[in-house]
N, C-alpha and C positions, 0 to 999 in steps of 0.2 A: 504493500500500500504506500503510495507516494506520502512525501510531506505534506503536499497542497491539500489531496482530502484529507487527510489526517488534519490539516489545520483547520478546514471547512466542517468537517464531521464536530471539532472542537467546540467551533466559534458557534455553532446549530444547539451542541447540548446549554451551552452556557448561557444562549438566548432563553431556551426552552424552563430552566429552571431559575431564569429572573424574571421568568415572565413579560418577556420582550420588551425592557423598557428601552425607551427613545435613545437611539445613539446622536450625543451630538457632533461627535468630532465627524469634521467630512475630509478626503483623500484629493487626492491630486492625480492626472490621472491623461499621462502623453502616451504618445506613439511615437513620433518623428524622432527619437534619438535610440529609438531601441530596435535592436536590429534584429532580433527575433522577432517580434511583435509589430513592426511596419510593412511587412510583404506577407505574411501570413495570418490570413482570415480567421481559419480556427483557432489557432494560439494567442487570436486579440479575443475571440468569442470565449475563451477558457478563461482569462483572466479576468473579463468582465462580469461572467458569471462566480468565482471565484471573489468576487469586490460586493457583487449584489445581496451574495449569502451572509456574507459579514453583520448586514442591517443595516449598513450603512446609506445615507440617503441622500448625503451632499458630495457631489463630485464635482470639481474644478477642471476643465478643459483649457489649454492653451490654444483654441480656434473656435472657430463657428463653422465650423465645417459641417456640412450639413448631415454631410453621409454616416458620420462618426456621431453624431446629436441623435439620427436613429436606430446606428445601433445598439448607443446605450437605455434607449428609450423600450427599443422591441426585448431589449433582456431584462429590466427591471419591471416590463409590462405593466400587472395592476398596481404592483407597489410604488410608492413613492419614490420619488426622483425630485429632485433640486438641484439645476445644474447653473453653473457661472463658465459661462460663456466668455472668448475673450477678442477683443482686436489687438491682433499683434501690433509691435512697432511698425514692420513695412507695410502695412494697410492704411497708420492714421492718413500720410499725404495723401494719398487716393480720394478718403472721405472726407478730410479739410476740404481740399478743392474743388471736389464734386458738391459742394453743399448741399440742400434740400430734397433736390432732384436726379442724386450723384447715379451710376448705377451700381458700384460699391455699397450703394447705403440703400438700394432697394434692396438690395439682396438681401444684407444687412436683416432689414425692420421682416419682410418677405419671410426668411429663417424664424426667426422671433416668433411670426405670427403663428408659422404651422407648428412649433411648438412649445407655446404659452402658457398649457398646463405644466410645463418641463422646467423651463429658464426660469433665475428667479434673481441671477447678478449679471451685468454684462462688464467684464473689466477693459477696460479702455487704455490700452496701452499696459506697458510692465515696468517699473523701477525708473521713471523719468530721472531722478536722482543719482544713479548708478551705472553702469560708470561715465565719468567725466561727460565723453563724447554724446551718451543722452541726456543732459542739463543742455546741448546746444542743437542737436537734432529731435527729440521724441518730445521734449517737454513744453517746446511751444506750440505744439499742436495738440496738447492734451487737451483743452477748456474749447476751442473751435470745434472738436471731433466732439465731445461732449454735449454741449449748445446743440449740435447738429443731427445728436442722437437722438437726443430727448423730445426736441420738438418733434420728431418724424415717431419718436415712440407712442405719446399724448396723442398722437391724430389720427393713429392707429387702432388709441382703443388699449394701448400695451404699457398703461401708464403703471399696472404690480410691478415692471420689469427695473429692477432699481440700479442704479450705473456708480462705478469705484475706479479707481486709479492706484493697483495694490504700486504702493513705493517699496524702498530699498528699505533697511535699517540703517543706513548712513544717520538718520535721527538720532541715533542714540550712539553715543560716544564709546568705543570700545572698553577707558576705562571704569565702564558701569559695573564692569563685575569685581570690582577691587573696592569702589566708594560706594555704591549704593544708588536708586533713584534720588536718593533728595539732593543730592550733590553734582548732580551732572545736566547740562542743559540740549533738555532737546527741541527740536525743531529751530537748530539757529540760522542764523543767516547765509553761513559757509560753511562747508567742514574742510579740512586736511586732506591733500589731494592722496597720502600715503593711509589712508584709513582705507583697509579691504583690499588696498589693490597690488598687484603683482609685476605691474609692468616697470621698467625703470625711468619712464616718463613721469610718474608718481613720486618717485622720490625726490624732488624738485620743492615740494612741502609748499605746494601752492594752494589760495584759495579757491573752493567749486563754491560755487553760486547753490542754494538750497532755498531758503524761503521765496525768493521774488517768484518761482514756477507755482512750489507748491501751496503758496496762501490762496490766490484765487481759486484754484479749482476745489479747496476744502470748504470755500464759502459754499461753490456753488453744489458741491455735495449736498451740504449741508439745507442751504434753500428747497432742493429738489427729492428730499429722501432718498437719499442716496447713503453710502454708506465708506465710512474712513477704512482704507484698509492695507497692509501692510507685510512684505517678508519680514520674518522674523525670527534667524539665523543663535542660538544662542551659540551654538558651536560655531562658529565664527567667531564672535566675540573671548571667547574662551580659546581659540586656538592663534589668533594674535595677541593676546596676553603670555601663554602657558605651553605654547609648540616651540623648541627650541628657534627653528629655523627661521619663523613668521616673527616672534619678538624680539630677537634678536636683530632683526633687521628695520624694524619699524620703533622701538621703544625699547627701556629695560622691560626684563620680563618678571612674572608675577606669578605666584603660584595658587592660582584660582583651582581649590579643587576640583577633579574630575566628578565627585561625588554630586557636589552642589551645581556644576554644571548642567548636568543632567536631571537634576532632582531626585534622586536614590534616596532609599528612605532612611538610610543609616550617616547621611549626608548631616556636615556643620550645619545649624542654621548663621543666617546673615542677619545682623539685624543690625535696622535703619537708623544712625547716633541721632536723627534729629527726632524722627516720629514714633521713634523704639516700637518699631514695627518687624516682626520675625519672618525672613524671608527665604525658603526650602529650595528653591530653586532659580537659575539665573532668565528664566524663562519668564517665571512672574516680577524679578526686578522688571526687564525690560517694559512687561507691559504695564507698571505702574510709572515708571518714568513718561512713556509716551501720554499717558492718560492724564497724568500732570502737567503735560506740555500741550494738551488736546484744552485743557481748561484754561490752564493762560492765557491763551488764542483767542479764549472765549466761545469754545466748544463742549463745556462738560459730560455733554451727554449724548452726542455722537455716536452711532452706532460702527462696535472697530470689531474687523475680520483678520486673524492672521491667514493672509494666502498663501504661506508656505511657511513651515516650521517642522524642524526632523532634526536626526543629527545619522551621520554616515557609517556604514558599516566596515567600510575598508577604505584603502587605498591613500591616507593621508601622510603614512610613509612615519607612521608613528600611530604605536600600538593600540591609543585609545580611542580610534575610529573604531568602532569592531558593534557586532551585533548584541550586545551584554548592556552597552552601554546604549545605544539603540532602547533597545526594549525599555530600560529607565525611562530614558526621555518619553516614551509615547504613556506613559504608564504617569508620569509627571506631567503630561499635558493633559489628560484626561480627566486628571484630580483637576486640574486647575480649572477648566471648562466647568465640572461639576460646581466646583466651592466658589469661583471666583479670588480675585488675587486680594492681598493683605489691604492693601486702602480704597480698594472699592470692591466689595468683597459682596453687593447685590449687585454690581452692573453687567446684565447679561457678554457674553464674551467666545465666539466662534473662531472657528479656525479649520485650516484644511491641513492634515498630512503630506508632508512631502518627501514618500512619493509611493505609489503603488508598485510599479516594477521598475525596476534596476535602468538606467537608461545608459547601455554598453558603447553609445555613440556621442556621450554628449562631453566627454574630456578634449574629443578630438577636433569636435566643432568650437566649441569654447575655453578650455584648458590654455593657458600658457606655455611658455618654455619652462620658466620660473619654479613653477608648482611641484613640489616635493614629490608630489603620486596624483593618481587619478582618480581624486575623493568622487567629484563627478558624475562619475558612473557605478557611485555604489548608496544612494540615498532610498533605494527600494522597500520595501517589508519583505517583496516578493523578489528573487534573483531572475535572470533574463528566461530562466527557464520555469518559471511558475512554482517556484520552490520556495517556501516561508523560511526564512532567516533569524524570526522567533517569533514569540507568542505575542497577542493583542487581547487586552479585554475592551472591548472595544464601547462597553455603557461604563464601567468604574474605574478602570486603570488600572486593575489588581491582577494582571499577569504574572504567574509565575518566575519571575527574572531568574538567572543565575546571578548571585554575590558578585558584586563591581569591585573588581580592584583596579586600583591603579597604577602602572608598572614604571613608571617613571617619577622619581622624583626631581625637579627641576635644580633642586640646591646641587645636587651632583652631576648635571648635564653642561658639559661643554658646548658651545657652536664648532662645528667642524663644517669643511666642506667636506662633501659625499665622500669625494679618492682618498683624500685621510682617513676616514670615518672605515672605509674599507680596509684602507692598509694598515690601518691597526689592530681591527679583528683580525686579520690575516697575519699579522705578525704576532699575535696574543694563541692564534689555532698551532702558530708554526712552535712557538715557545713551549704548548701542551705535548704537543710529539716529542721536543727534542727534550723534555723534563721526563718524558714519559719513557723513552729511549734508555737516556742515562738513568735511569733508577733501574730500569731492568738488565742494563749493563752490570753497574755496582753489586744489584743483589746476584748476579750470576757469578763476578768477580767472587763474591765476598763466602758465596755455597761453598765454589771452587777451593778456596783456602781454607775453610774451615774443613772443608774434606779432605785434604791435605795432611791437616794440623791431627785427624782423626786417627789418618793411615795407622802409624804406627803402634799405637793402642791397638788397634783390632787385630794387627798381624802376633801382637804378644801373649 
């Protein structure tokens, strides 16, 4: 019996004896980077069916593509579906310019229409914030594509369909996880052109541009019921702090537990010196800093969606990418959703997984030279072959985890580059043989002469 039923057979009893309550976390959920799953029909229909059984009811698409809208539509059939639809970056120009009448934007509203029991977010572009180059291409065409949306949606009839702009977390300052929410400002003017990014263009420590994009279109969010929403990376923030390589290069580094990264329940609590508020995980810091910087604004009560929040199972070239520490994380996101975070602890609070399957294409397309490993293409639950990588309880959060440890301590980690880094294992393996050599030389030597020293005795 495979993993995948074995997970599905799981995830089926666990429903049945909670009595099917509401899931609210929703998944994320591509095709185009995975190369198992983009050319092959039944391999996309196994995993969709595979997502459905879950209970799951919110799924996040990176297209509006229409063909893929019904296939997740004909699999989840009678049950509920809630999907957030998106326009990519290379679509906004088309529909900027095409305004009212574009044919971009009939197709658009056209999609929408045939299924409006289904869509329930349309995200409007991704991360204008991030990196650099979208603050000067994607971000001034967010509020015209928006404008452009809405009116075509209202005249339709398709005014339930609520429209978002998920940003980057460049809002919130990497070092949140060291000081706390109350001490770091988000939503500022500019950030640090070396915050997140890996190119050597960045390290120039120049200012990007951040509030003049994203104040207007949170107004008109905000006007239009629409809804504030946001990537929400805690592993990022944690791996430019506490990954040799990434802080080392960007800042001193900081030894933010892996524990509390994650939220693991044997995890330090954090707690806030100004609001002595106790905080389990770096997940819920961030989103009470952003929610503090939503009020400032003079948005308190804004409706906020994480569009993407995971953490990676492999690939980051340091051990604590890995599936153990995974399962924490979703297990800490799921509490979180249920209870709400420490200082607004009634304000409803959504979010989508990221990511359903493995996407084996997407370090190649997006990846640097830079990048340690090829974190990338391992943010799945499921691997490219429909194989669970570990458990989800997917109404409470209470999955069985194996014990998180964490293999590194940062007080004794050097920066090397890689060929050191190698050639010193390699000189440390060679060191094992040649100790290992001579001890069994000596003790051979040493038999030798004592057998020797015997002789004579025994011949007497």
């Amino acid at each position: 019996m495979t993993m995948s039923l074995l997970y599905v057979l799981w995830m089926t009893l666990v429903a049945n004896v909670m009595g099917h309550e509401s899931v609210r976390l929703g998944v994320d959920y591509s095709l185009y980077f995975s190369a198992n799953l983009r050319s092959n029909p039944k391999l996309q229909h196994s995993s969709m069916v595979l997502l459905r059984d879950t209970d799951v009811s919110r799924v996040k698409i990176f297209t509006a593509d229409r063909h893929l809208i019904q296939q997740l539509s004909d699999v989840w059939g009678s049950r509920k579906l809630q999907l957030m639809i998106a326009v990519s970056n290379p679509e906004l120009a088309a529909l900027a310019e095409g305004q009212e009448h574009g044919k971009q934007l009939q197709q658009l509203v056209n999609t929408v229409r045939m299924f409006a029991h289904r869509i329930e977010f349309i995200a409007v572009g991704n991360e204008l914030d991030y990196p650099e180059t979208h603050t000067q291409t994607v971000a001034p065409l967010i509020l015209p594509v928006m404008q452009v949306l809405h009116s075509a949606l209202l005249a339709q009839g398709l005014g339930h369909v609520r429209l978002t702009s998920p940003l980057s977390d460049m809002l919130v300052p990497d070092i949140i996880a060291v000081v706390g929410p109350s001490y770091v400002t988000t939503f500022p003017n500019s950030y640090d052109s070396s915050q997140g990014c890996n190119d050597p263009s960045c390290m120039t420590h120049h200012q990007v541009p951040l509030l003049k994009w994203i104040l207007p279109v949170l107004d008109f969010v905000n006007r239009t019921n629409g809804v504030f929403s946001m990537s929400t990376y805690a592993f990022f923030k944690w791996r430019d702090l506490s990954v040799p390589y990434f802080c080392h290069r960007f800042r001193e580094c900081d030894n933010v537990p892996l524990a509390f990264a994650v939220g693991a329940p044997d995890a330090d609590p954090f707690v806030d010196n100004v609001t002595g508020l106790v905080y389990n995980s770096l997940t819920a810091v961030m989103v009470d800093a952003i929610r503090h910087g939503l009020k400032r604004l003079g948005y308190p009560k804004i409706p906020f969606i994480l569009t993407e929040a995971g953490w990676p199972t492999a690939g980051l070239g340091d051990p604590r990418a890995n599936p153990v520490a995974a399962c924490h994380f979703t297990n800490s996101l799921i509490r979180l959703l249920n209870e709400g975070t420490p200082a607004f602890p009634g304000m409803p609070l959504d979010a989508y997984l990221f990511q359903w399957v493995d996407e084996s294409l997407k370090w190649k397309a997006w990846g640097q030279a830079l990048d340690p490993g090829k974190v990338e293409n391992h943010w799945g639950i499921l691997d490219s072959h429909l194989q669970a990588k570990y458990p989800v309880d997917w109404v409470r959060g209470q999955a069985a985890c194996p014990k998180l440890y964490d293999p590194v301590e940062l007080s004794s980690v050097t920066f090397l580059h890689p060929f050191w880094s190698i050639a010193i294992l390699a000189m440390f393996m060679l060191s094992l043989v040649v100790a290992s050599r001579l001890h069994q030389y000596l003790w051979t030597r040493e038999a030798r002469n004592h057998s020797d020293r015997k002789q004579p005795l025994l011949l007497a």
